[in-house]
Structure formats: structure tokens, C-alpha cells
N, C-alpha and C positions, 0 to 999 in steps of 0.2 A: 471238273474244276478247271478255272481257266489261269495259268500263268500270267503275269503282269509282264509287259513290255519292257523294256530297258528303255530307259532315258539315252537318249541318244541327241547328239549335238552336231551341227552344222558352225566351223568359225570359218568366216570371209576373209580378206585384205592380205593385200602385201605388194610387192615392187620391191620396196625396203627393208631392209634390219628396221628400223622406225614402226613398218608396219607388221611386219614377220614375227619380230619376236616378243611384242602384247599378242598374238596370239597363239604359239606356245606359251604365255607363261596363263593365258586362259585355262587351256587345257588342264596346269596345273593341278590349277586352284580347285578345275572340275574333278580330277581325281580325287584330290584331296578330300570332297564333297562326297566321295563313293562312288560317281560315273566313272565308269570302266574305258582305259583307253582305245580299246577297241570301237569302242562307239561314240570317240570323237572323232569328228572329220572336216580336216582341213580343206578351205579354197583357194587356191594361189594364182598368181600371174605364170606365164611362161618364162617371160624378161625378165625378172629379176631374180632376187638372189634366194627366191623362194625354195627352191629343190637342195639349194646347197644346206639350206637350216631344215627343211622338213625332212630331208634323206637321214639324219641323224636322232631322230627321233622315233618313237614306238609308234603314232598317230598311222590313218592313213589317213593320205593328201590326195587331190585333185588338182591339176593345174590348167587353168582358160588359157587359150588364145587372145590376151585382151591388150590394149593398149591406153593408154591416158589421151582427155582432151590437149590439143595445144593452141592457144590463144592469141596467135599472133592473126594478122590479116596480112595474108602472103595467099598465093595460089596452092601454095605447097603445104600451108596449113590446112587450105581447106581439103588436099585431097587425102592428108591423113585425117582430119576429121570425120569424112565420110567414111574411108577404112572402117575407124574408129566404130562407128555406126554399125556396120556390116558385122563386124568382129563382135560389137556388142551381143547382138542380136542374136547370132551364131552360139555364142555363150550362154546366154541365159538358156534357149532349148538345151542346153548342154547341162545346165543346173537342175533343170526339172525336172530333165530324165534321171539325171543323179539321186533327187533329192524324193522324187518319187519311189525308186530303189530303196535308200539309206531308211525313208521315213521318218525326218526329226522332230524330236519334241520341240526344240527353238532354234533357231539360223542368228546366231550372234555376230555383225559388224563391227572392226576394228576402223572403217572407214578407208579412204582412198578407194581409189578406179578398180583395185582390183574385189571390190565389196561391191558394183552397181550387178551385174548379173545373177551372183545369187540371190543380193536382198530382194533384186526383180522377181525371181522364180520364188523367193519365199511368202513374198504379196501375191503373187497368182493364184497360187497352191493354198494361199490361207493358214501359213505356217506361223507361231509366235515367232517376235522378231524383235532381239534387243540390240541398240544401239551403245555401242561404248567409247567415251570421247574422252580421250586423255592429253590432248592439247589444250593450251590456252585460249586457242582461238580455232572453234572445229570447224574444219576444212567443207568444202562445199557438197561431197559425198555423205558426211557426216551430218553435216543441215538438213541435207534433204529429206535422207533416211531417218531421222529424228521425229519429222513432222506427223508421221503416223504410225511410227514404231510402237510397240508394245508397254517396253520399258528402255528409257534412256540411262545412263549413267555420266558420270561426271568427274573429275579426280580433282580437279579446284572451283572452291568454294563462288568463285566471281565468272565460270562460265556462261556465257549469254546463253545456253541451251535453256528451254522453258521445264519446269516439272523432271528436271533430272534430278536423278537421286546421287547424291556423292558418298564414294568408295573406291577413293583414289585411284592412282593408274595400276594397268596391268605389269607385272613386276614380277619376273622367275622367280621360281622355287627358291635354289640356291642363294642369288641374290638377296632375298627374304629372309631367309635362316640364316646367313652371313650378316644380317643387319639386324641379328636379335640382340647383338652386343656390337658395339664400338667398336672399329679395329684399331687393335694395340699391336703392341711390341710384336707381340709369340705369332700372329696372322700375319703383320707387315711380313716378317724374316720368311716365314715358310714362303709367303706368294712369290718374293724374289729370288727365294733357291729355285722353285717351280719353272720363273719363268728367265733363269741364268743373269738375272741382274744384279750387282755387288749390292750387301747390304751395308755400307756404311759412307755410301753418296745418299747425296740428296738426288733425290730421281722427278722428273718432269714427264708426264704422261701425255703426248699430244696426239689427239685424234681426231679426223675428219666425220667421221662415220663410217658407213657402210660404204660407201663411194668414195670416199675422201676427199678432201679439199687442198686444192691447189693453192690456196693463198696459205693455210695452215704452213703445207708442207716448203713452200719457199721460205719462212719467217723462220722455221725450226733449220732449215739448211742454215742458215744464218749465224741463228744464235749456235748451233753445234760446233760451229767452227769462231767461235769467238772464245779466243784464251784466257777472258778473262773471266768466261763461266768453266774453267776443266773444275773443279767441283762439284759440275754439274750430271749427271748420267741422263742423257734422253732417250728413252724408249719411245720411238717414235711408228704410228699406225699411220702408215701414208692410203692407203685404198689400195686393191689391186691394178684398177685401171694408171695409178700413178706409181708402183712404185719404182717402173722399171726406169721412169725419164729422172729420178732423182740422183746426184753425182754420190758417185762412191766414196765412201771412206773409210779407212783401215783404223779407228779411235776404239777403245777399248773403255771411251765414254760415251758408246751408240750403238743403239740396235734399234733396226729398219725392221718391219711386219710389212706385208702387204693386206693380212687379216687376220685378226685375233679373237678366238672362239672363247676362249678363257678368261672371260673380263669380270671375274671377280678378284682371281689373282691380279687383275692388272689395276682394279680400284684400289686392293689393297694392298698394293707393292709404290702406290705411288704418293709420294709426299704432296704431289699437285696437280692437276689433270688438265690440260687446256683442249679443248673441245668444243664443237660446233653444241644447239641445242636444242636440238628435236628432243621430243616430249618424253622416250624411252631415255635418252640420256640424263633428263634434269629426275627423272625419276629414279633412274638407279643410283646417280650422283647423291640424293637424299634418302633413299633407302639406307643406304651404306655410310652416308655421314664423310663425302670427301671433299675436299677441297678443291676448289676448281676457279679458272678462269675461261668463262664460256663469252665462247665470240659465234653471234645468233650469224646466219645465211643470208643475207640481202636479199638473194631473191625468194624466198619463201613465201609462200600464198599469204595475201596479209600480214604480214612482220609477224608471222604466227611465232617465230623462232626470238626473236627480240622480246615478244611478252612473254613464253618461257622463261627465257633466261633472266627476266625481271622478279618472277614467283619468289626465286633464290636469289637475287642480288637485291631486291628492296626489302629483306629481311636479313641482310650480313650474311647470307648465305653463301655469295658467291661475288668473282668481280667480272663486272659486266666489260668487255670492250666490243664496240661496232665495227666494223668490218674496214670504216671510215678512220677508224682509232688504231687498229689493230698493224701493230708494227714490230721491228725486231728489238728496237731500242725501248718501247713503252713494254714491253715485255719482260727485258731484261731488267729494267726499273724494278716493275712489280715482284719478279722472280727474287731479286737480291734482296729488296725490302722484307720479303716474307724468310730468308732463310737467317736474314739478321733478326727476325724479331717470332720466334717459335709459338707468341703468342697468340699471334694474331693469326696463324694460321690454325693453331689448335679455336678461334673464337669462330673460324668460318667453317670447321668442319662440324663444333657441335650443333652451329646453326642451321647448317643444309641436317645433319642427323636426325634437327627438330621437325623439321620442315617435313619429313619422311613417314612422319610416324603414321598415318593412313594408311600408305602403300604398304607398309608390314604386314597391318591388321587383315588383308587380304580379303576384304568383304563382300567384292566382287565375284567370287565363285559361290561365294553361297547363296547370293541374291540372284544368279542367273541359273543356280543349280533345281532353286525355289520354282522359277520361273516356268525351267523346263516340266519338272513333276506335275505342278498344276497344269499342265496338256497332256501328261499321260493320262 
């Protein structure tokens, strides 16, 4: 009698929190599905923040040597893009021998650079190969690897992908099961004792991302020190690369992170969240039903981050400011309006909450769990 193989999984991407953690919350889903964590396996970049999120987890991870294209026309662009080249190259034998080893039933893509070498080695090998695009507008890794993937996926309805199937974006566990109910009173209090912030300010959550944003973090230096927000409590997430240049201050209405691993507590500890809007954030932001003023990245690959954060602001979901808009004074405008008028802020949380209800249903692990068996 011959035993059945284990379903076994290959997830790609990362550089990013953005790209890092849709795939842990993959993973999940695949447990959840009956794959065993032993036999998911992560691929990560070296450079980024890949080892810090995979080291905290059960998975095992592989980390490339890889770097991203840079598109500038400099000399110095082109000799990292050669690098780039070298490095790739170097990578993928590096995936096949892995992937050779590991033996998976599918090699699933979260997209970005750190996704071109194995989805490489998994067209070599003849391995199934799903694509999962959870931006508004999927990135150039994501396109390419789309055009002969196996199965693509999609998380909104108006994606230019052709023949993708939609099942929202990839969304943690926690975050999921924290977003089966609305958060109220009894979740707000605990997440603030959790995370040492009084519960009876109104608290403003700003956050850069994973790297943090230096324009965020000068507007929030601003408004903290403006007397005539001390009602206000700013827990503020500057990046680690920024928080050391940010000036000190002894208020007892602030606290400075350099990185926050806890960001359910910290969705629901906040009355309002102002945040950049890569596609993990407008997703958790809607899973959980919060309130937010999202200000998209200028420079992001095609205003991918500006049609984000339009998904949730041209549904009342959320308010949009451009980076061109985004100021200490237009800020505190919006800030005061919403704490004078409770309504309107409880109209934008049920909205983003509306807006989420895909990303609960968590459909994506089942359809890629499908995927995998049918190659067993």
C-alpha cells in the first residue's frame, strides 16, 4: 500500500511588511485548510524585513540573495541592474535546488522581486503556480507572472488581471477572527491597557508602514506639539530607519514605536488611524472596520497606492489626502471635525467594515489548498 504524499507549498515575496505578511497570513489560511505547517515554505529577500516576521513564526523560510530593478538612467543604475541580473540568476539555481528537495504541489506568488526567482524555478520544474494580487493596480512582477500562471487571484472586483478569480486580499488569522465583530467598547479598553495608552483620550494612530514615512512623521511632530490638540493621545509608528532622528518629548499625550508587531491591538485601541496605503493596510483597515485617513506614497509604481486608498474613500470608507494635500493644519481640520461630530466617524468605520467582508470569508486558502491537491 502506498501512503499519499503531503500537500506541500512553496509561498514567494517579500522586501516588505506589504509583501511579508499576505504571506504569513497564506499560510494561515493553508492550515486552516488541513496543510500541515511543516510543509509550508516560505521565500524571502535577504534585505528586508523578511527574517524579522518569518524568525517568529512556526513555517520554515529560505532567504535569496536578490535585489529589485532600479529604473533610473544613471551609470550606477545600470550597474545595479546588472548585479541585479547576476544575483537573479544565482537565485533561481538556488530555488530549484530547494524546490527540487521540498517537492511542492504549488509555488504561490504574493508578487514583487522577491517572487521572480522562484516563480522562475517553478516554470522550469513544471510546478503549479498561483498568482495572488491584492493591489489595485498589480505591480509588474505580478503581471508578468499572471500571464501563464495556473490560477490567478484577485481581492477587487475592477482588477485589470484577466480570468482572475476574486477572494479578497490575503488577511492574518487574528486579524480575521478580530473582524468577526465590530470593535466595541470591551476590545477598544483591553487593546489600550495592552498597548499603555489611556482609555479616555481620543487616540490618533499614525503610521508609515514597514519603513515609515518621513513626511507622516514631521506632520505628526507638529500636530503633537500643538496645545490646542492636548486632548489628543498620538501613538505614533515612525519606522525604525526614522525613529531615532525624530525630537524627543516628555508628554504623557505620546508614544513613539519604531515597530509595532501588535497591530490588532493597535487598530483597536485607535479611534483613527492615519496611514500610508499599501494594499495590506487598506485590507486590515477593512477587515476590522477602522477609521482612517490614508495619505497614498507618491512614488509608488503607478499611483498603485492612491487607487488603494480610493477602494475605501469612494465608498465613505475612508478620507483620502494626497501627499500634495497632506498638512499639519488640514489634518487637524479633519481630526477636530471628527471628534466634534462621533458620527460621522462611527459612518466611516461601518463603511470600511462593509467594504472588508471578503477578506473575512478567507477564500483564498481554500482555493489554493484545492489547487495544491489536484497535483498531488
Amino acid at each position: 500500500m502506498t501512503l499519499s504524499q503531503p500537500t506541500r507549498v512553496v509561498i514567494c515575496g517579500g522586501g516588505t511588511s506589504g509583501h511579508v505578511l499576505p504571506v504569513v497570513a497564506i499560510a494561515e489560511m493553508l492550515e486552516d485548510e488541513g496543510v500541515l505547517a511543516k510543509d509550508v515554505h516560505f521565500i524571502g529577500t535577504q534585505r528586508g524585513i523578511d527574517k524579522e516576521i518569518f524568525c517568529l513564526t512556526e513555517y520554515p523560510y529560505t532567504l535569496l540573495n536578490v535585489v529589485g530593478a532600479r529604473h533610473q538612467l544613471s551609470p550606477r543604475a545600470a550597474f545595479h541592474n546588472v548585479r541585479m541580473l547576476f544575483l537573479m540568476h544565482k537565485a533561481t539555481r538556488e530555488a530549484c535546488k530547494l524546490m527540487r528537495e521540498i517537492s511542492p504541489s504549488v509555488v504561490v506568488s504574493v508578487g514583487g522581486y522577491g517572487s521572480l526567482a522562484p516563480m522562475r524555478a517553478a516554470k522550469k520544474l513544471k510546478i503549479r503556480r498561483v498568482v495572488v494580487s491584492y493591489d489595485s493596480q498589480p505591480g509588474l512582477a505580478t503581471r508578468r507572472q499572471a500571464r501563464d500562471a495556473d490560477v490567478v487571484t484577485k481581492s477587487h472586483p475592477h482588477s485589470p488581471l484577466l480570468n482572475a478569480t476574486l477572494v479578497g486580499a490575503p488577511i492574518r488569522r487574528h486579524l480575521r477572527q478580530a473582524g468577526a465583530n465590530e470593535i466595541g467598547l470591551v476590545e477598544k479598553n483591553a487593546a489600550r491597557l495592552a498597548l499603555g495608552i489611556p482609555l479616555n483620550q481620543f487616540v490618533v494612530v499614525v503610521m508609515g508602514g514597514s519603513l515609515g514615512s518621513a513626511l507622516l512623521n514631521h506632520v505628526t511632530e507638529e500636530l503633537r506639539d500643538d496645545p490646542s490638540l492636548s486632548e489628543i493621545f498620538w501613538y505614533h509608528i515612525a519606522g525604525n530607519r526614522y525613529v531615532g532622528d525624530i525630537t524627543p518629548v516628555a508628554s504623557p499625550n505620546y508614544m513613539r514605536v519604531g515597530y509595532e508587531s501588535r497591530i490588532q491591538e493597535v487598530y483597536q485601541a485607535a479611534d483613527l488611524v492615519v496611514a500610508r496605503s499599501g494594499a495590506s493596510t487598506i485590507g486590515e483597515i477593512a477587515t476590522l472596520g477602522v477609521a482612517s485617513i490614508l495619505v497614498p506614497w507618491a512614488g509608488a509604481a503607478d499611483n498603485h497606492q492612491e487607487q488603494n486608498a480610493r477602494l475605501l474613500s469612494d465608498v465613505g470608507a475612508a478620507v483620502l489626502m494626497t501627499e500634495e494635500s497632506f498638512s499639519a493644519q488640514k489634518v487637524k481640520v479633519v481630526v477636530s471635525h471628527f471628534m466634534q461630530h462621533e458620527e460621522k466617524l462611527q459612518e466611516l468605520r461601518k463603511n470600511a467594515y462593509l467594504a472588508g467582508e471578503l477578506n473575512r470569508r478567507a477564500e483564498l486558502g481554500s482555493l489554493i489548498a484545492t489547487v495544491a491537491r489536484a497535483s498531488d
